[in-house]
Each structure stands twice: as C-alpha cells, then as structure tokens.
N, C-alpha and C positions, 0 to 999 in steps of 0.2 A: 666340520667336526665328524670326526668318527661315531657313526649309528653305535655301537655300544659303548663306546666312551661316554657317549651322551644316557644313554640310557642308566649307566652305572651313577653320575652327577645326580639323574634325578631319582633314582633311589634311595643316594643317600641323604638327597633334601627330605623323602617322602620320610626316610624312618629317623632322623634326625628330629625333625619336627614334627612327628607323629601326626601327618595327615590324614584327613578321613578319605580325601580326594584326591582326583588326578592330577597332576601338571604339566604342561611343555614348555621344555624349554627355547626358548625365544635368544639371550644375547649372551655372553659370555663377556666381560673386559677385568681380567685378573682377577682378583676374589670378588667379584660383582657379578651375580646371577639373575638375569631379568628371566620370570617365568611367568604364565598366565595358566590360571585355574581353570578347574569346568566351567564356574561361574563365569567367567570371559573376565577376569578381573587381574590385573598385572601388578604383578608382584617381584622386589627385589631385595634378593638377600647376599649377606657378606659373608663369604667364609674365612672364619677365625681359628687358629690351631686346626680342630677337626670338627667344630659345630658348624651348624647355619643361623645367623640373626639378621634379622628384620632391622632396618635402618635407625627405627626409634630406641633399640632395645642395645644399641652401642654409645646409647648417652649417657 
C-alpha cells in the first residue's frame, strides 16, 4: 500500500473516532481495518458509508 494512502486511512480512523492515540496500521481486507494502538493492543474496525465501528457496535 501506498505510505500516504496509508497514512490518509489512519487519519481518518484517528478523527473519526476521536482518538487520544496513535495507531498503525497492520491489514487491510475490504472494509476490515486491523490496526494496533500504542498500547500494543489490536484492534479492528469496519468501514460503513464514511464512519469507522468497532465489530460490537454493528450489532
């Protein structure tokens, strides 16, 4: 993936979801973003229309 394409993705995870913290991103598989915090903790969100949610938060 393109270094700013990638960087653009995680921007708009960051202000989508108004993080206090950093993320990288790690997978990409169609609207399925795995990404891992500072905290070392992995994390995967769906993109819907133009937001980002967390797996539980599409039930």
């Amino acid at each position: 993936m393109d270094p700013t394409e990638e960087k653009k993705i995680i921007e708009e995870i960051l202000q989508n979801r108004r993080l206090p913290y950093s993320i990288e991103l790690l997978d990409i598989e169609g609207d399925k973003y795995t990404v891992r915090n500072n905290f070392g903790s992995t994390v995967v969100y769906f993109k819907k229309d133009d937001n980002y949610f967390l797996e539980s938060e599409l039930d």
